[in-house]
N, C-alpha and C positions, 0 to 999 in steps of 0.2 A: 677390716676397713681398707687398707691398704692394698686389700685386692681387688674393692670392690673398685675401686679408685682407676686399678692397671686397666678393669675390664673394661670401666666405662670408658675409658680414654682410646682403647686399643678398640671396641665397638665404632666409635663416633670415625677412627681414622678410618677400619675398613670400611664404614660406610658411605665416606667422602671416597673411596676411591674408587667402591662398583658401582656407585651413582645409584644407593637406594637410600630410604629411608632410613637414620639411624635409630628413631623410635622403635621399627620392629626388631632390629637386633638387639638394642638393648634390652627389649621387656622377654627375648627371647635367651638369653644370656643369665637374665636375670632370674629368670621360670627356672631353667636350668638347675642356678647356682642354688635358688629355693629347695629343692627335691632333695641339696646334699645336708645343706647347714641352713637356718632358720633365722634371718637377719634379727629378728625379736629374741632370739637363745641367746646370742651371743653379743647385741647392745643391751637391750633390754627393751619393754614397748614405751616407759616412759621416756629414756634419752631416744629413743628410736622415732617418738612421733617430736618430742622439740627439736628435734635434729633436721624432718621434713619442713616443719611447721617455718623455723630458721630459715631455713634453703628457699622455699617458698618465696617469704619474702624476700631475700635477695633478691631472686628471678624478679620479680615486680617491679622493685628497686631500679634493678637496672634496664629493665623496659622501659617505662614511665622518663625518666630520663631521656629518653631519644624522642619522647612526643611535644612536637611543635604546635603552635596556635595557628605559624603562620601556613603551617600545611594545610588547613582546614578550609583556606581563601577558595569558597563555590563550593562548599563541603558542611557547612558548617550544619546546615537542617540535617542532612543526609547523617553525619557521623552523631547528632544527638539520635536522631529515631532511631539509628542503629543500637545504640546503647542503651535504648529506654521501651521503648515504643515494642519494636522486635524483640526484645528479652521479655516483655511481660508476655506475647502471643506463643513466644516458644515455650516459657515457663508452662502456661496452661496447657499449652498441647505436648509437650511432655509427660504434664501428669497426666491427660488424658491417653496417653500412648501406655503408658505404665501401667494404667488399669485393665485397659483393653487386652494388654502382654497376662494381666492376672497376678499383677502384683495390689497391694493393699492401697488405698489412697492415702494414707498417712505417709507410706513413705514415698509412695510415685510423688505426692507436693515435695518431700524431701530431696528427691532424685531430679525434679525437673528442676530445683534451684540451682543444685549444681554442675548440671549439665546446658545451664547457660552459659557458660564459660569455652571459650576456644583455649585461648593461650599464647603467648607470645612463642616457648617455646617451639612449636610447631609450626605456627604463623608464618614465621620468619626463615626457617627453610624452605617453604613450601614460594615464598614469594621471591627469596633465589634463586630456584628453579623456574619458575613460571617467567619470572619478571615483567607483570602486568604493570597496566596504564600506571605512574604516579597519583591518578585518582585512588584508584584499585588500592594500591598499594598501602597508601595513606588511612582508608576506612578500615582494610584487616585492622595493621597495624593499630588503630585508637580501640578496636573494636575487641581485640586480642588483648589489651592491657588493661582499657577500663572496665570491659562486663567479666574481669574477673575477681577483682573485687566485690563487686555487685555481686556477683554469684555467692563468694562467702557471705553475705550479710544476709541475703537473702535464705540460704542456708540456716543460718543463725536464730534469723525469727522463726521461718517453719519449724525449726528443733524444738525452740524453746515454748509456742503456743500450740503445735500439733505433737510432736512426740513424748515431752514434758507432760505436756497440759490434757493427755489422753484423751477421756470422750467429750469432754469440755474444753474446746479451743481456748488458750488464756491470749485473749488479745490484745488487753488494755497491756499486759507486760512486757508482751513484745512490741510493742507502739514505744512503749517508754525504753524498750532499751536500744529501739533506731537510733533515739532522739538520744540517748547518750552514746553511744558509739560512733554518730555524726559529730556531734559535741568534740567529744573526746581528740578524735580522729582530726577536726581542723584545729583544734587547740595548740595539739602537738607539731603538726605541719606548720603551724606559723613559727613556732616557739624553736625549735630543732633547724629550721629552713633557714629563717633571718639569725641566727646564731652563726651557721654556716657559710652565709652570704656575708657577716660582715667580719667575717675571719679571712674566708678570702678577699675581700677590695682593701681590707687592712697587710693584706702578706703574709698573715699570722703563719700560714698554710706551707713549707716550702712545697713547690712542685713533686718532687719525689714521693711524697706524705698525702698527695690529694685522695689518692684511692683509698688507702687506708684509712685515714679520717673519715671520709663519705661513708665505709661502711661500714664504718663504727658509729656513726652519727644515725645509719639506718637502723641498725642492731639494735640499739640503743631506744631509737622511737619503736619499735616493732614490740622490743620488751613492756617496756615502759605502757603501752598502749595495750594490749595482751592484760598485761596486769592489773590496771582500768575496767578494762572490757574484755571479755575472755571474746579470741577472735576479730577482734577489731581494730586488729594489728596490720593487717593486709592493707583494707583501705589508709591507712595513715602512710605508709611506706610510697605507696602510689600516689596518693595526694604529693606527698612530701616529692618525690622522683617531678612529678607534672612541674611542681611550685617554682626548683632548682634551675630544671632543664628550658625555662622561660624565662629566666633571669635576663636579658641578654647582657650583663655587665659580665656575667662566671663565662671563664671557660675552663671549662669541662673535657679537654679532650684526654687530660691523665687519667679520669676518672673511670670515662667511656670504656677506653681501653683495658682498664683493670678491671673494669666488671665484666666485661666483656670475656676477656679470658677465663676468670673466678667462674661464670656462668656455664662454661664448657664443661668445666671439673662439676661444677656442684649440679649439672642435668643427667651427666651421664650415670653420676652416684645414682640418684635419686629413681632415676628410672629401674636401676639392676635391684634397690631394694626394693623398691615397691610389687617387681615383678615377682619377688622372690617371695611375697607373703603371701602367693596364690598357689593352691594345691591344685593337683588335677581333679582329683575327687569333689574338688567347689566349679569348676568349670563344669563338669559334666553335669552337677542338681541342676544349674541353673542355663545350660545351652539351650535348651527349648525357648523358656521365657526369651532369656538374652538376644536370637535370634528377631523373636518376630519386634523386639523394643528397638533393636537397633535399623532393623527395615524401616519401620516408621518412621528413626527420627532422619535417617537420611533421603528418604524418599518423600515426608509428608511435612516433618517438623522445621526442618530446615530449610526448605523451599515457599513452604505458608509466610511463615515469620516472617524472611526477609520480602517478599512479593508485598506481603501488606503494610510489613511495616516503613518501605520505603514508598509507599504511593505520595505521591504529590511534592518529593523532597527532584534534586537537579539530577539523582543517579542516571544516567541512558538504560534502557532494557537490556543491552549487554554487559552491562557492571551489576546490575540486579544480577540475569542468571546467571553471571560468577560468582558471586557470591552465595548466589542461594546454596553452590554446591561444593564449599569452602566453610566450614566450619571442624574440625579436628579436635579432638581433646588430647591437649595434652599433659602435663608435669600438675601443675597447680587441680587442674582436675581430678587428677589422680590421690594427688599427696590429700585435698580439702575432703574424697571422698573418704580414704582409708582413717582418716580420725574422725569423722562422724560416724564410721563405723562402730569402731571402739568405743563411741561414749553412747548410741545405742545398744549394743551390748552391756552397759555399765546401767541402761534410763528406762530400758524398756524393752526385757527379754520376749514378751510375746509381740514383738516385730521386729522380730530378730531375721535380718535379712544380711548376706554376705555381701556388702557393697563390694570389698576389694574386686572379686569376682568380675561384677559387672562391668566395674569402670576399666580394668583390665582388658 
């Protein structure tokens, strides 16, 4: 672990200083470090996926935290259809992209849930670099932290009425378990949030201790909510990050800053293991499909979705076709693929497909 730690750190430096991508070094680092030692041999798969699963929420955690309401002022139609509207047209046309590639439609509905998802992770370097309009800016960003959420739940029902529920969709189950995992999920956000909040206007908190409290307060709901509802930890973490970081009495800026750093350490981890659970031998079965799936979703899936699902909101046609051609997956996509791998492996070996591979 302590290596995987040096790599990711020594990865993210040299990448900040040839001015590329640290994503590709790390999952290239990571492929690498896979071929010698098996990040599953030597954690194990069950600490190995709570340990993603953790991480995960963190990253959301301290994303959600930096989204403002009042950044939304002439945004606000624009950043809901992006989050609602364009995630259902690209869901479909994912799955349709999936079939068309000659994957199964059980799992292409699985794969386009979560491949809704951008990410903060990537979002946020890519708009350092760029440094487009504060419009721009502002829709990645809500669009990068909220539809990843979304993504896992979405994920969550297709699992549980299409790959669970085999040749008979179970629908009414997954309806009822929205409706508790929504439940759940603002219960907790209010309960953990205004705990928080009147610890600090009270002083309870000294400065030094804000970071640490906060993600122990996250940890804590993410468990706590997980154990409720298997999965429906993500959205509470992100509710919870939204609820805080709109308080305007809290300030936040110890906090910001120590997740901030935490985030560095626990993307770079995350990416070397994740890269490390892919063989070449899984790259190769599925390079053909992977090919013509990833052509579409950048040429057809991601360009459709946002073109229509921004019609009639205030975006200009030049923040449209930025956007149409800004979507990246990153960490959260990665890590939410690699366990619903495993637990179709575990639910339903005749759709047995190597997601790591893909999302990879």
């Amino acid at each position: 672990m302590a290596l995987v730690l040096a790599l990711g750190a020594t990865c993210q430096l040299v990448a900040y200083r040839a001015k590329i991508p640290s994503i590709l070094l790390l999952l290239l680092v990571g492929f690498g470090l896979g071929q010698v030692v098996s990040p599953e041999a030597v954690l194990g798969r069950e600490v190995l996926f709570a340990g993603v699963s953790l991480s995960v929420g963190i990253i959301l955690f301290e994303g959600s935290l930096s989204l403002r309401f009042r950044d939304l002022r002439g945004l606000g139609r624009a950043v809901v259809r992006l989050c609602t509207v364009t995630v259902a047209i690209a869901w479909v046309l994912i799955t349709v992209s999936g079939m068309v590639a000659g994957i199964s439609w059980q799992l292409s509905l699985l794969i386009g849930a979560l491949l809704v998802v951008t990410g903060p992770t990537v979002i946020a370097p890519i708009v350092r670099q760029l440094r487009p309009t504060r419009r721009v800016s502002s829709m990645l960003r809500w669009e990068g932290i909220v539809v990843d959420p979304i993504g896992a739940v979405l994920a969550v029902l297709v699992f549980q009425a299409v790959i669970i529920g085999g040749p008979d969709p179970a629908v009414v189950p997954a309806l009822l378990t929205l409706g508790r995992l929504v439940l759940i999920s603002t219960a907790l956000m209010l309960v953990f949030g205004i705990a928080l909040e009147v610890a600090m206007r009270r002083h309870l908190i000294p400065d030094f201790l804000d970071g640490v409290v906060f993600l122990a307060a996250a940890v804590g709901a993410l468990v706590v909510s997980n154990q409720l509802q298997p999965e429906s930890g993500l959205l509470t973490v992100t509710m919870l990050g939204i609820y805080l970081g709109n308080r305007r009495e809290l300030r936040l800026e110890h906090v910001r800053e120590f997740k901030e750093h935490l985030q560095v350490l626990i993307v770079g981890a995350l990416f070397v293991l994740l890269g490390g659970r892919v063989t070449p031998e899984e790259v190769v079965a599925i390079a053909p499909t992977a090919a013509v799936f990833v052509v579409l979703l950048v040429v057809v899936v991601r360009p459709a979705s946002v073109l229509l699902g921004l019609i009639g909101t205030s975006a200009t046609r030049q923040e449209r076709t930025l956007l149409s051609f800004m979507a990246p997956r990153g960490i959260v996509a990665a890590a939410v693929t690699s366990i619903f791998a495993l637990e179709i492996e575990h639910a339903a070996e005749q759709a047995a497909l190597d997601a790591r591979a893909l999302d990879v």
